[in-house]
N, C-alpha and C positions, 0 to 999 in steps of 0.2 A: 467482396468483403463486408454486404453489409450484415451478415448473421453475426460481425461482431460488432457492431455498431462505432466501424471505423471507415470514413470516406476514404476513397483513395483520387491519385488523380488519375485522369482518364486518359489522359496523354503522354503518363509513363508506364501505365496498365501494362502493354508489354513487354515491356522492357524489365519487371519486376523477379526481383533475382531471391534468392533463399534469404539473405540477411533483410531486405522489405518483407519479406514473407515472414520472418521470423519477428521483426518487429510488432507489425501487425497483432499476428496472434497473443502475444506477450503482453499488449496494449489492451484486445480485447478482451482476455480476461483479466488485468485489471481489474477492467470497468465493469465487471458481473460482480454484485456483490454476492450472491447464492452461488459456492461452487456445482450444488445440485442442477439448476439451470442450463450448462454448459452441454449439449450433446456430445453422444460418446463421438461419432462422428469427429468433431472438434479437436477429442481426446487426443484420437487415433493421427491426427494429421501434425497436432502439436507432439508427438511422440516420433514422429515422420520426420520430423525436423530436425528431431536432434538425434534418432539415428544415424541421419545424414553424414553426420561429422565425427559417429563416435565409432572408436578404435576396440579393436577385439577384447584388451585386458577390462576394457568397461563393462563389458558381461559376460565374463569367463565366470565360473566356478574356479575359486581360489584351490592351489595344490595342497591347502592343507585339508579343505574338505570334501577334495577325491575318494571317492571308493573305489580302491584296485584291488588284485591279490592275483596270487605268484602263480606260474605257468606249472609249475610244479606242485601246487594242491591237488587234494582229489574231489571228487564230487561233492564228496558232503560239505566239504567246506564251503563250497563255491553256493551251494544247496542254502546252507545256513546265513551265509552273508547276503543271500537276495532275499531271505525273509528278514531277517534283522533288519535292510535298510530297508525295503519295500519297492526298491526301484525295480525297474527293465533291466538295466545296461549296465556291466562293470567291465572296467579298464582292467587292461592282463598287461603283467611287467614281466619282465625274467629276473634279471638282478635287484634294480629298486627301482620306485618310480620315475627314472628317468631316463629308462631304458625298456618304453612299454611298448608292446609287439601288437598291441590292438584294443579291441572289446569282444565280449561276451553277452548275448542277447538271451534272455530267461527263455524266453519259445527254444532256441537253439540247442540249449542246455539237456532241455528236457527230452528233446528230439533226439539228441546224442548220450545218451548218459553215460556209455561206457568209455569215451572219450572225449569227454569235450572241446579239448584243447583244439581237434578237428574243425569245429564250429566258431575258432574266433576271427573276427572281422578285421579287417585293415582299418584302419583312421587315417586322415590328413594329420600333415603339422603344420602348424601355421604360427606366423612370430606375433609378437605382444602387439604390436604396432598398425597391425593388420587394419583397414579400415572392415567394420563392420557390414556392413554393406556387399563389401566383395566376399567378403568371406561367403556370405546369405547365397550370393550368385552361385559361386563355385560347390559348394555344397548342394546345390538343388541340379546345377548340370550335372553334376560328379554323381547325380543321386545317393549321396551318403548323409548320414544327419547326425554326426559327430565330429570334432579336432579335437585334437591336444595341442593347446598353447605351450609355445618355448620361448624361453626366455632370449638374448643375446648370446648365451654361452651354451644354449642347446639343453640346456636344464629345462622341464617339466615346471611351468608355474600355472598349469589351472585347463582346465578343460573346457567348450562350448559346443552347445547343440543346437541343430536347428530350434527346437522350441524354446531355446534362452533367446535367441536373435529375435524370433518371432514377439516371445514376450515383450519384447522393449517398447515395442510398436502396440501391442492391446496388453501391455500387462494391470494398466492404472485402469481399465476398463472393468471393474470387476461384477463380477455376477451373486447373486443372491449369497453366496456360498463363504464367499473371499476374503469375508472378513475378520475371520480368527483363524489362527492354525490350527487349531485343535478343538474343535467348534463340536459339543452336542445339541441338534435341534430338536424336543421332542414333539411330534407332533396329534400325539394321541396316548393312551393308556400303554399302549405295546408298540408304538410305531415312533421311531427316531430318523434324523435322518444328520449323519454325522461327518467328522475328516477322517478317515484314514490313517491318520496320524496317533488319534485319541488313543491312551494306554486301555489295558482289557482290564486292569484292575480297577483304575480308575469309573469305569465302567459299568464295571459290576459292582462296585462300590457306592457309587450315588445313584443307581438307578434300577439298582435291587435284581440285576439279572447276575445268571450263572456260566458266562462263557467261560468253558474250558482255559485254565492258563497254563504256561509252561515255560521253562528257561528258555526254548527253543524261536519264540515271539514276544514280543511286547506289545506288539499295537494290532489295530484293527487290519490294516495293510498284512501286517505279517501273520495275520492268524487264518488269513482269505489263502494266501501264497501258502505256507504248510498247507492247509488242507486240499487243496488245488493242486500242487504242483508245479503249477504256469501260472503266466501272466493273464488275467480276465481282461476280456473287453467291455466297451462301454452299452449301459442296457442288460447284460449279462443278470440272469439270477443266480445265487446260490446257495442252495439248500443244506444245512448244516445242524441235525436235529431238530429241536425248534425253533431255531434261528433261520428267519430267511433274507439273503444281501442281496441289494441289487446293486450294480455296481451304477452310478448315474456320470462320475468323472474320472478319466482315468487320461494323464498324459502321457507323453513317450517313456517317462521315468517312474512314475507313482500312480499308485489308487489313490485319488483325491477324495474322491465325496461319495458316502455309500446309504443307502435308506436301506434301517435294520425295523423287520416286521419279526414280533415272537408269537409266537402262535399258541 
């Protein structure tokens, strides 16, 4: 314990259980006045802790900010809803959301187009109360990386993926990148390097370029997705007149972070 500059005693050393654990680190940072000082390390272990105790509705996706749609759309829609939000993965219902038959994976989509309803996934369901943790377990043996949260009465209140679980544990860890949602960096005369998120008008508006727009997309994510078709990977370039994207983040749900070179 001494990296946080709290002795401990050496004759209860083993015997030290998660709430001395917890204590500790709570104590040691305190005592740092510079939260910069603190190794991510440190972060990662204080995040550890209180995963330990925390229940699945703690990091769900609430049911109001689910993106589903109905078993009975046809492609295009399913088409337009993965560029409009920018994600991977939508949740398929039959009646209404709380009566959903699975998910839908944008690779999947693409692979299937003339039916896609062929290509949708099973999900777990798992109750609100769920400890976090197990869930993490069952998910990784199960090899699947999505649930749908139910409420007590089997109602639909919010969804979890493995990378929400993950987050909990390095979310506070952030990278160069993290710290606006909608973040343009520019880093030269023609060279940006931005979120995914950023609107194309916006875009073209402060920074005098001409990206193609349309009712069809709004952001950076969704104007990669239309012209692509699928979901890019990370490191990926992609050549778009004289626009060139590389993609540098991309998680299981979004294009996060892209460096845009015009040429």
């Amino acid at each position: 314990m001494a990296v946080f500059g709290v002795k401990s005693d050496k004759t209860n050393e083993n015997a030290l259980g998660r709430l001395e654990l917890d204590s500790y680190v709570r104590k040691g940072f305190e005592e740092i006045s510079n939260e910069k000082e603190v190794d991510s390390e440190v972060k990662i272990f204080r995040n550890a802790l209180d995963f330990s105790s925390m229940r699945v509705r703690d990091c769900m996706v609430p049911r109001a900010d689910i993106v589903a749609i109905n078993v009975d759309e046809n492609i295009e829609k399913l088409k337009d809803l993965f560029i409009e939000t920018g994600i991977s993965r939508i949740l398929v219902y039959r009646e209404d959301i709380d009566d959903i038959v699975g998910y839908i994976h944008v690779w999947e989509m693409f692979d299937n187009p003339q039916d896609w309803t062929k290509s949708i996934a099973t999900v777990s369901f798992v109750p609100e109360s769920m400890q976090a943790n197990k869930l993490m377990n069952d998910l990784m043996q199960q090899r699947k990386s999505i649930a749908v949260v139910v409420d007590e009465f089997g109602g639909t209140s919010g969804v979890v993926t493995m990378e929400d679980l993950v987050e909990e544990i390095f979310g506070d860890i952030e990278d160069e990148y993290d710290s606006a949602a909608r973040f343009v960096k520019q880093e030269g005369d023609k060279e940006f390097v931005l979120s995914g998120r950023v609107e194309i008008d916006t875009l073209n508006e402060e920074y005098g370029l001409d990206i193609p727009e349309s009712e069809s997309y709004s952001t950076v994510a969704g104007y990669l997705l239309h012209h692509m078709q699928r979901f890019p990977k990370t490191y990926e370039s992609v050549v778009i007149g004289k626009y060139t994207f590389k993609i540098l983040k991309v998680t299981a749900r979004k294009i996060e972070v892209v460096r845009l070179i015009v040429d």
